[in-house]
DRENLO-67243 format. One record per residue (C-alpha): residue number from 1; chain; x, y, z. Coordinates in pm, 1 decimal, padded with zeros to 6 digits. Example, Ala and Ser with C-alpha at 12.3 -4.5 7.8 and 13.67 -1.06 7.14 Angstrom:
2
node num:1&cadena:A&x:01230.0&y:-00450.0&z:00780.0
node num:2&cadena:A&x:01367.0&y:-00106.0&z:00714.0
END
This chain:
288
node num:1&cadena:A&x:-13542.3&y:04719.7&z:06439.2
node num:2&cadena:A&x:-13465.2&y:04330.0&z:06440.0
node num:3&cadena:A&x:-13086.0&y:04275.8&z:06565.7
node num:4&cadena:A&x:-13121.6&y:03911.6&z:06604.3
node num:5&cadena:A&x:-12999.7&y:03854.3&z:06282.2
node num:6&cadena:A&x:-12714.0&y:04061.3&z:06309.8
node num:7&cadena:A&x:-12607.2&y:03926.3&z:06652.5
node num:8&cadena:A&x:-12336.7&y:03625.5&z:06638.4
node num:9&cadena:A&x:-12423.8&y:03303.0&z:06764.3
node num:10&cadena:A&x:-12187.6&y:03180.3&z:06932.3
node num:11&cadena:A&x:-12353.2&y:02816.0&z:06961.3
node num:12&cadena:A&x:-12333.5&y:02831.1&z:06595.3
node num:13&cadena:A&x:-11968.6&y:02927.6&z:06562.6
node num:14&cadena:A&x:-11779.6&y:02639.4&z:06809.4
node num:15&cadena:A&x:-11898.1&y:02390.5&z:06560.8
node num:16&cadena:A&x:-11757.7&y:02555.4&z:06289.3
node num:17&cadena:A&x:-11405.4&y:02594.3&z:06459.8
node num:18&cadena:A&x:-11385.3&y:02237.2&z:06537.6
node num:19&cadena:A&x:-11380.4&y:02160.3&z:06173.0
node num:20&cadena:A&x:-11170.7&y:02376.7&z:06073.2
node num:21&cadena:A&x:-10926.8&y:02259.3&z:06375.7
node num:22&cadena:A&x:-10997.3&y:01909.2&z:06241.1
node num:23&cadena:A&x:-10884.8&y:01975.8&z:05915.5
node num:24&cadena:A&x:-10573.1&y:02189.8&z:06004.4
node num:25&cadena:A&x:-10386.0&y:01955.5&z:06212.3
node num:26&cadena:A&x:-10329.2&y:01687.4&z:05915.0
node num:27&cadena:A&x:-10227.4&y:01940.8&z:05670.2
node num:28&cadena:A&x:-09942.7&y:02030.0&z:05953.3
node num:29&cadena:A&x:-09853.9&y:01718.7&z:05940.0
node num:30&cadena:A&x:-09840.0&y:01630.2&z:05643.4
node num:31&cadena:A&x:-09628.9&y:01965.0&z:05567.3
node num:32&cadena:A&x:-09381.1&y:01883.5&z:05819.3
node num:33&cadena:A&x:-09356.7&y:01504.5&z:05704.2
node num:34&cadena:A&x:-09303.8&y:01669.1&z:05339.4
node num:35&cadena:A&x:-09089.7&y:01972.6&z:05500.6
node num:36&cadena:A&x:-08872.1&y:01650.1&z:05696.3
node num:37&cadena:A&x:-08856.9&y:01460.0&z:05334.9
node num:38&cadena:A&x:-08748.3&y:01753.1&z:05191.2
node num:39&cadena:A&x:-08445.2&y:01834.8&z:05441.4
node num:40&cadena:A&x:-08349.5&y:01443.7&z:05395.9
node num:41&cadena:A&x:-08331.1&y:01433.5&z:05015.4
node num:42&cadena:A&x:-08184.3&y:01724.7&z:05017.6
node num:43&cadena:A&x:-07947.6&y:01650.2&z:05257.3
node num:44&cadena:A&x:-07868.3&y:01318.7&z:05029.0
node num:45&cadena:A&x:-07856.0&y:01539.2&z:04782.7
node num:46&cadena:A&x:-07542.9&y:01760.7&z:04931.4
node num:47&cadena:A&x:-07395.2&y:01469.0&z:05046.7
node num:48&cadena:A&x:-07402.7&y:01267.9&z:04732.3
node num:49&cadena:A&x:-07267.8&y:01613.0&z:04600.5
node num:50&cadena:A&x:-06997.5&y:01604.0&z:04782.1
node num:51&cadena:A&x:-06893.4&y:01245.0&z:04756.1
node num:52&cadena:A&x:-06921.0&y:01319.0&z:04351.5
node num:53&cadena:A&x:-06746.4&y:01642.3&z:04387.8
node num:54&cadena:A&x:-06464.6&y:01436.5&z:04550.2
node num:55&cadena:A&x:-06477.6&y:01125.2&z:04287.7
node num:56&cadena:A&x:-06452.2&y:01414.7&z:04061.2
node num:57&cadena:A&x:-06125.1&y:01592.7&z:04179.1
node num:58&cadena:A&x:-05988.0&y:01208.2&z:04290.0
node num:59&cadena:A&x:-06083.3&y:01144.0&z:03906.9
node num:60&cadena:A&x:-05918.8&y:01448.3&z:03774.9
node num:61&cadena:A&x:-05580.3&y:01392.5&z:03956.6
node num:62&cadena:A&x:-05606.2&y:01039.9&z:03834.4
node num:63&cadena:A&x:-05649.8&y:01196.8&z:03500.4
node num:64&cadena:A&x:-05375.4&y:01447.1&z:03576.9
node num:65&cadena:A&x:-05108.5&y:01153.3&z:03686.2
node num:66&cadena:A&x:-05245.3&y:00933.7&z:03404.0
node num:67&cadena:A&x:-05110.2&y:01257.5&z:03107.1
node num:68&cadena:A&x:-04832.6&y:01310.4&z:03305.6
node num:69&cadena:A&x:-04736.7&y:00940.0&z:03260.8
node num:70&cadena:A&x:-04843.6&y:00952.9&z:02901.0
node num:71&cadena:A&x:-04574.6&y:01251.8&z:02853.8
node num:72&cadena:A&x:-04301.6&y:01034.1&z:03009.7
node num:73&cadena:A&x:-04403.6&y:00795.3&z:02832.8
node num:74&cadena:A&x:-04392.7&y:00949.6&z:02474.9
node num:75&cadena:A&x:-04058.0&y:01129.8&z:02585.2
node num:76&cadena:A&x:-03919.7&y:00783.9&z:02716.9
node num:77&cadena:A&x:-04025.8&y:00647.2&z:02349.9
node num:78&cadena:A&x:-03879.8&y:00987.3&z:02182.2
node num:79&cadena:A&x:-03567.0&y:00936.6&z:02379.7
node num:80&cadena:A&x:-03542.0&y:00541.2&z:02285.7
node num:81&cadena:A&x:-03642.1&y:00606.4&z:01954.1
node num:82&cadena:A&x:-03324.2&y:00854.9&z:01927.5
node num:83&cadena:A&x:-03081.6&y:00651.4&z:02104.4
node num:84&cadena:A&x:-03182.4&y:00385.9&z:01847.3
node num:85&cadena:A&x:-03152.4&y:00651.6&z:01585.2
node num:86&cadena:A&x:-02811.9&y:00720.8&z:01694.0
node num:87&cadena:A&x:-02739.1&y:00344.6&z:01766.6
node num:88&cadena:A&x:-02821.6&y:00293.6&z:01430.6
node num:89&cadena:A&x:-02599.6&y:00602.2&z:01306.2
node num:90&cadena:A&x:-02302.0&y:00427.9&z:01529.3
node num:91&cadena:A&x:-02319.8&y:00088.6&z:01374.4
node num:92&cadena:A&x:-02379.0&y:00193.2&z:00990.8
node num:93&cadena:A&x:-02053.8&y:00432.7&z:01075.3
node num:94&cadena:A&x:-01852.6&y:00135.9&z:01248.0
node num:95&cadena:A&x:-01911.9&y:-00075.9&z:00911.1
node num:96&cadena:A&x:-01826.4&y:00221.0&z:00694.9
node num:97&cadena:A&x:-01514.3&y:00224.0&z:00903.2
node num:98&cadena:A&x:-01489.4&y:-00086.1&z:00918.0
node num:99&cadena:A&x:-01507.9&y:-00139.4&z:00561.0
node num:100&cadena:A&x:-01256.1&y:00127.9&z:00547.3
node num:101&cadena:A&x:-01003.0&y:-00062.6&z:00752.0
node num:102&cadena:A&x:-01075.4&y:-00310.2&z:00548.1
node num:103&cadena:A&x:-00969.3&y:-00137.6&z:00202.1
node num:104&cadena:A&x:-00719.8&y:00005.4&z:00391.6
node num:105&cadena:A&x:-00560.6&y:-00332.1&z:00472.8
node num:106&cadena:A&x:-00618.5&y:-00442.0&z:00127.7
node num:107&cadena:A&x:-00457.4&y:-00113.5&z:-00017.9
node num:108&cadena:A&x:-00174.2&y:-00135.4&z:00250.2
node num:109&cadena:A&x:-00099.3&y:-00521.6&z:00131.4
node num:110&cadena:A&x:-00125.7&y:-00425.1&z:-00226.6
node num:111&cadena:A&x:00149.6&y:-00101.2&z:-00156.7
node num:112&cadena:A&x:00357.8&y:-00341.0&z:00032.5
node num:113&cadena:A&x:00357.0&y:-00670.5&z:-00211.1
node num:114&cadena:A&x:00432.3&y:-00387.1&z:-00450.4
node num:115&cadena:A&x:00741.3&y:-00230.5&z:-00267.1
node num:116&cadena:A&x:00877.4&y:-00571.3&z:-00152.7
node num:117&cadena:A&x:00842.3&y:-00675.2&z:-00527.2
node num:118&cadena:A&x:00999.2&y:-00316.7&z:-00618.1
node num:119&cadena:A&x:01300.6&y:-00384.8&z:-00335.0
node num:120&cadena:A&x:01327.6&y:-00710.6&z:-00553.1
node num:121&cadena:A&x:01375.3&y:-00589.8&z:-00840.5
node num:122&cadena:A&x:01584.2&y:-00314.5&z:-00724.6
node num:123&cadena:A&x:01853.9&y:-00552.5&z:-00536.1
node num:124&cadena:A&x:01844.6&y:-00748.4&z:-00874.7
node num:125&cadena:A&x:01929.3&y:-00453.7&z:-01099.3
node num:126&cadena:A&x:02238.7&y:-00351.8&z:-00791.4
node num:127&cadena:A&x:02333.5&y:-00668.2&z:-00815.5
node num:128&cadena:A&x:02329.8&y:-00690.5&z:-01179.9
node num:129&cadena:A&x:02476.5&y:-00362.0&z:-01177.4
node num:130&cadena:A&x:02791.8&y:-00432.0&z:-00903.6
node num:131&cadena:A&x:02815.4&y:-00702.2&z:-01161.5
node num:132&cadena:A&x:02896.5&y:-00503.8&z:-01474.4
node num:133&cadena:A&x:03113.6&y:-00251.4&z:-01281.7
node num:134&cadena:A&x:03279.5&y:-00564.7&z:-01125.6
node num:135&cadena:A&x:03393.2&y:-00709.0&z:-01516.1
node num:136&cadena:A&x:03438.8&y:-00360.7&z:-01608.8
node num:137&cadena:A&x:03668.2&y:-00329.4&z:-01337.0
node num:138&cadena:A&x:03866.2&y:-00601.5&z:-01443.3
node num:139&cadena:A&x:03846.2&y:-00496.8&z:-01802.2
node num:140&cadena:A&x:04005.0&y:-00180.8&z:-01680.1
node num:141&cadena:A&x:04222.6&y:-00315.9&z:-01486.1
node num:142&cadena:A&x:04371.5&y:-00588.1&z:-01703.6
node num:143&cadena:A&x:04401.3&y:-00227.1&z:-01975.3
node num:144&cadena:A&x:04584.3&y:-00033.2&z:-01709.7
node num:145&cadena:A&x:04826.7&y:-00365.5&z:-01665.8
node num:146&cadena:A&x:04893.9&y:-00406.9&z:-02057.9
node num:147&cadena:A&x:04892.8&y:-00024.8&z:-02102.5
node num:148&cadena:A&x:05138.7&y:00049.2&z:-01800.8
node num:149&cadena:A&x:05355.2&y:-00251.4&z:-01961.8
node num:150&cadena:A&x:05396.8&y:-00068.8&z:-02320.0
node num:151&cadena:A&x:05408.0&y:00286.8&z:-02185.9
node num:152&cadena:A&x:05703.4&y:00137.4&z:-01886.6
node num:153&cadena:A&x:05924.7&y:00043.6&z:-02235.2
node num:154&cadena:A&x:05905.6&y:00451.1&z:-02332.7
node num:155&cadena:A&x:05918.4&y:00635.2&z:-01960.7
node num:156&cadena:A&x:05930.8&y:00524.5&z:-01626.4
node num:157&cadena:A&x:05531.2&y:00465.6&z:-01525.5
node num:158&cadena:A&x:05373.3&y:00357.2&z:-01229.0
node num:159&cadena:A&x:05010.2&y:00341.3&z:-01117.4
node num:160&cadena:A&x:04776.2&y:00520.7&z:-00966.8
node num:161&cadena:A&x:04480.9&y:00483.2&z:-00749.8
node num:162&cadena:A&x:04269.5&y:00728.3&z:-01073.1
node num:163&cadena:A&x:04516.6&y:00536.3&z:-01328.2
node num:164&cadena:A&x:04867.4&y:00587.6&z:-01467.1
node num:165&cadena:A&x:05112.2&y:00812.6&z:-01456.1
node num:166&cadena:A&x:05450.9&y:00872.4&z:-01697.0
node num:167&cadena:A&x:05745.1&y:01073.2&z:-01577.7
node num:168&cadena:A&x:05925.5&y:01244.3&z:-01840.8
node num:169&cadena:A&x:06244.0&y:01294.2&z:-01681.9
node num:170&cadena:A&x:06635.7&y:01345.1&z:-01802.0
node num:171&cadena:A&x:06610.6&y:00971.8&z:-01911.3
node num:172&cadena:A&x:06370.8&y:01053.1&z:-02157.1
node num:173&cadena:A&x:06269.6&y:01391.0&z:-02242.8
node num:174&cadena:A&x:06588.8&y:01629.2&z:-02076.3
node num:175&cadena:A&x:06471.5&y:02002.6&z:-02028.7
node num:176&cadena:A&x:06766.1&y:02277.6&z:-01947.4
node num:177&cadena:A&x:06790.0&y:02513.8&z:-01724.8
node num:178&cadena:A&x:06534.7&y:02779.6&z:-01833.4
node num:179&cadena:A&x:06374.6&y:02636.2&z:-02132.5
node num:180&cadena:A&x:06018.7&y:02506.0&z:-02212.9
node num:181&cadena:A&x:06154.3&y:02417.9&z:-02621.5
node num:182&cadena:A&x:06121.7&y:02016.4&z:-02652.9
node num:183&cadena:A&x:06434.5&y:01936.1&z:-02890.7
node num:184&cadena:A&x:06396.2&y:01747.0&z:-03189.8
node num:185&cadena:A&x:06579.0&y:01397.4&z:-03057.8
node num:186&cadena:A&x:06322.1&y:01397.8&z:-02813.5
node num:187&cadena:A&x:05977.1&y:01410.9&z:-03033.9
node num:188&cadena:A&x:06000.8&y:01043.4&z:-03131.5
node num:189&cadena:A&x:05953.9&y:00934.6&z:-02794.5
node num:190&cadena:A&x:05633.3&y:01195.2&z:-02802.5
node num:191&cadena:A&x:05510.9&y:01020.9&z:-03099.3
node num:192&cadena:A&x:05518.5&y:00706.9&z:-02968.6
node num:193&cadena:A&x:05356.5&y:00783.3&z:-02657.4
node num:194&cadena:A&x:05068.4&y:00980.3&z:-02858.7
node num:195&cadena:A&x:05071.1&y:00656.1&z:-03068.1
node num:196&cadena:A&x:04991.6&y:00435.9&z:-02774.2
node num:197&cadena:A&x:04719.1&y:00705.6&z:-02619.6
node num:198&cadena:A&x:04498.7&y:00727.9&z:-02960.2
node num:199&cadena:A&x:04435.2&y:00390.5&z:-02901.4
node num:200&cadena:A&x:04264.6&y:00468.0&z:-02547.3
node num:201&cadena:A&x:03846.7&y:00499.4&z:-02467.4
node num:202&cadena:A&x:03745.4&y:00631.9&z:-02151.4
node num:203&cadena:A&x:04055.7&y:00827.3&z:-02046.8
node num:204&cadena:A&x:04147.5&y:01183.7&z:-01979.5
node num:205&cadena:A&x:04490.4&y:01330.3&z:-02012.5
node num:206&cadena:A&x:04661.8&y:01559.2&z:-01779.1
node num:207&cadena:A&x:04944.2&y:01687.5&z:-01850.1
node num:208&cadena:A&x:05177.0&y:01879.2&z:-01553.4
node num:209&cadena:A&x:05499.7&y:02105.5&z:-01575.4
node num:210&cadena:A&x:05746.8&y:02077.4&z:-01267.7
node num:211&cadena:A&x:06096.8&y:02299.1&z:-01290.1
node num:212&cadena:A&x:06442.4&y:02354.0&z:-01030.3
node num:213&cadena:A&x:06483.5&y:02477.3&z:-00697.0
node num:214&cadena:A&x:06641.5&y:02832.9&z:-00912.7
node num:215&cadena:A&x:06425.9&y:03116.0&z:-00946.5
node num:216&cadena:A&x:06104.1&y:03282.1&z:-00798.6
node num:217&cadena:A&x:05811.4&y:03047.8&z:-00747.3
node num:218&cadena:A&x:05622.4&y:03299.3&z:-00963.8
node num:219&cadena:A&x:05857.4&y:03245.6&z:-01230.5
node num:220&cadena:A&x:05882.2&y:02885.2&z:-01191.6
node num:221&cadena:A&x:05532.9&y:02813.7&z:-01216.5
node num:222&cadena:A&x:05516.7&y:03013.3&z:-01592.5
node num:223&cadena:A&x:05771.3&y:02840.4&z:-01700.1
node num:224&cadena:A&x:05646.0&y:02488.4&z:-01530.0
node num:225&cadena:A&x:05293.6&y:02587.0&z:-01757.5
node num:226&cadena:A&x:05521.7&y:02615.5&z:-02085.0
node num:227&cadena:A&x:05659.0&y:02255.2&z:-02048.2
node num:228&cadena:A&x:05314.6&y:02130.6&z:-02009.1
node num:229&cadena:A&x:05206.4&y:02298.9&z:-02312.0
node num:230&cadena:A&x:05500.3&y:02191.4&z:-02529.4
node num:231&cadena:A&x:05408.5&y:01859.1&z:-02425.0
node num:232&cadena:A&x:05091.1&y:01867.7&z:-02499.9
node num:233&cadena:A&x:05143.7&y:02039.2&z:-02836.9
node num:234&cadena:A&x:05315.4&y:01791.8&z:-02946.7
node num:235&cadena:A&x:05075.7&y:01496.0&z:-02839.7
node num:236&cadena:A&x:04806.7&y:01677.2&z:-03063.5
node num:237&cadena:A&x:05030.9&y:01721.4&z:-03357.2
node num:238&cadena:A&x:05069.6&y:01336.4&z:-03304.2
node num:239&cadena:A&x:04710.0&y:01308.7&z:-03345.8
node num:240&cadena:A&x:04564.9&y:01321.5&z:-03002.4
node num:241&cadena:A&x:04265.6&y:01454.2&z:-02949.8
node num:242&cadena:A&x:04287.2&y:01823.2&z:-02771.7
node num:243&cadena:A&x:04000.6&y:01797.7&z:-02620.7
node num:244&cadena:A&x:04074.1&y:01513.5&z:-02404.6
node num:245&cadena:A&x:04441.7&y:01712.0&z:-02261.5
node num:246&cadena:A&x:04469.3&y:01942.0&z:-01955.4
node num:247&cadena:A&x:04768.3&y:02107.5&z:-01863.3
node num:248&cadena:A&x:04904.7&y:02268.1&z:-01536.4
node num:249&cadena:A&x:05238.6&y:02386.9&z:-01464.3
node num:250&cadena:A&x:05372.9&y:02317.7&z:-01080.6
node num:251&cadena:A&x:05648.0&y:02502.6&z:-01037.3
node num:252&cadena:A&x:05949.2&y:02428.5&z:-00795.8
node num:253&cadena:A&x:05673.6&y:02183.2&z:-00596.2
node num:254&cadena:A&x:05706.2&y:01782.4&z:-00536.1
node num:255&cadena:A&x:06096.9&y:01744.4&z:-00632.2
node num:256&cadena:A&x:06182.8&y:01410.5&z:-00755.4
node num:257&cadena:A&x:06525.7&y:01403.1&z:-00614.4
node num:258&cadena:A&x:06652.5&y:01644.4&z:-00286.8
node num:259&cadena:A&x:06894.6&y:01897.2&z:-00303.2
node num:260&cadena:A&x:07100.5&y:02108.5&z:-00495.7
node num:261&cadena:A&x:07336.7&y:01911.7&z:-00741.2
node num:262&cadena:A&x:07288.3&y:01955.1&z:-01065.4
node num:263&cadena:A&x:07195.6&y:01587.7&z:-01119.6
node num:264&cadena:A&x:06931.2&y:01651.2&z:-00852.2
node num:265&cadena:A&x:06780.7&y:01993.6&z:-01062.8
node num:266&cadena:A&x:06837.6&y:01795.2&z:-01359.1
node num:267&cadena:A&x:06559.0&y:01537.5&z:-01252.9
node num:268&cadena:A&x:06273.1&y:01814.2&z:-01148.3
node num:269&cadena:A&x:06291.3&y:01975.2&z:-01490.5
node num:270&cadena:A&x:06024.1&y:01742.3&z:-01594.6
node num:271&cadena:A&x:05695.5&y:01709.2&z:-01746.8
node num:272&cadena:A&x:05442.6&y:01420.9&z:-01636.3
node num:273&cadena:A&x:05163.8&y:01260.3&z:-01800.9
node num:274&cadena:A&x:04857.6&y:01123.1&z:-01619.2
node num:275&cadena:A&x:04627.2&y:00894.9&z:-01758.2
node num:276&cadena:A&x:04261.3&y:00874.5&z:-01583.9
node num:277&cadena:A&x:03973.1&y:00647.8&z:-01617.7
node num:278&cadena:A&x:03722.8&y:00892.7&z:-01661.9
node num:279&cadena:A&x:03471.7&y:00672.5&z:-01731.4
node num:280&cadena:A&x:03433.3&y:00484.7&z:-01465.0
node num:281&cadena:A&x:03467.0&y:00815.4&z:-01243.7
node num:282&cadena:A&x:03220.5&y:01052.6&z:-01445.3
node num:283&cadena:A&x:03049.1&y:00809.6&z:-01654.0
node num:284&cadena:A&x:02767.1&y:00561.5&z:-01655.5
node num:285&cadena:A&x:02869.2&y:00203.0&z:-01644.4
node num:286&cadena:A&x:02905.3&y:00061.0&z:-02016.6
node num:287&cadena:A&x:02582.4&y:-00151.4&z:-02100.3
node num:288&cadena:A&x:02690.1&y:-00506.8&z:-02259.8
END
């Protein structure tokens, strides 16, 4: 059997080695060189990471502050544009008001040319007015002054603050003691009286009853009421108007003359007759 051929060589085998020694030592290199290029970009690579990571975030708060400053914005604008709103509101209400005050003013001139023109004619028409009661004072009073001159030639009469007034006393109509009759001597002087009084416009009539000291007041007044109505029967068988009479009996009250005598009781049995203006008490002022 032939073991030569099966027998290394080691001659052979060094050469072999050497080559493959050769070749191994570049490819190490060049892997580490690639390896070392590979760490570096990579290491660029987390650093430019991180320098973009930060640009990012810095970016993002930038972004953040920049929207926050776009809300204040918008709710500074929303806020102007309301106070401008509402500044707008205030001025169109000052001119409404404004224009108010204004009509007001106007209105409030008008009213008061009105009530100063009013006050005129008002102080015209009272003085136009104390002017007719003036004349119609002295148209009554220059009546009262011929009327108390007539009437004075019949009975005693005197005036009045309301008018006249006639006493019918024992010197011209005599009552006696106890009686209310009017005797027949004494209608004449009735007549004439009525005559003068029919000729009257604007008075009222009043006719009162007195009596004596002698009796009960009771009593007295009665029979004071009967005088007053005989008078004033008679006036309206004259002619006067009964209407326009009033009677009232006074009794033993307001004695002409003091005392007892009998001249004195003699002068209280009397009747009176009172003669009022009613018109220019109750009435309207006559229009000329």
């Amino acid at each position: 059997m032939n073991f030569s051929n099966e027998l290394p060589n080691p001659e052979r085998q060094e050469p072999h080695d050497a080559s493959v020694k050769t070749q191994t030592k570049p490819g190490l290199l060049l892997g580490g060189i690639a390896l070392g290029l590979v760490l570096v970009f990579g290491f660029w690579l987390l650093r430019s990471l991180g320098r973009l990571n930060l640009q990012m975030a810095q970016l993002s708060q930038q972004t953040a502050q920049l929207n926050r400053r776009v809300e204040s914005a918008e709710q500074q604008s929303q806020s102007l544009a309301q106070q401008a709103s509402q500044a707008a509101a205030n001025a169109q209400a000052a001119a409404q008001q404004r224009d108010e005050a204004k009509q007001s003013e106007a209105n409030s001139a008008a009213q008061t040319q009105s009530a100063l023109q009013a006050a005129a004619a008002a102080q015209l028409q009272a003085n136009q007015a104390e002017q007719k009661a003036e004349e119609y004072r002295k148209q009554r009073e220059e009546e009262l002054q011929q009327l108390q001159q007539v009437l004075g030639q019949i009975a005693e009469t005197h005036r009045t603050a309301l008018g006249l007034v006639m006493t019918l006393g024992e010197k011209s109509i005599r009552f006696d003691f106890d009686k209310s009759d009017i005797e027949p001597q004494y209608r004449d002087i009735l007549n004439r009286i009525a005559g003068v009084l029919m000729t009257l416009k604007g008075y009222s009539i009043y006719v009162y009853g007195y009596t004596d000291d002698i009796g009960t007041q009771d009593y007295n007044l009665k029979l004071s009421g009967r005088r007053a109505q005989a008078v004033r029967n008679s006036l309206v068988r004259a002619g006067i108007n009964p209407g326009l009479i009033t009677t009232k009996g006074f009794g033993k009250s307001d004695p002409r003359a003091k005392g007892d005598a009998p001249q004195a009781r003699a002068a209280n049995r009397r009747v009176e007759i009172g003669i009022v203006d009613s018109r220019l008490l109750f009435e309207p002022l006559p229009e000329k």
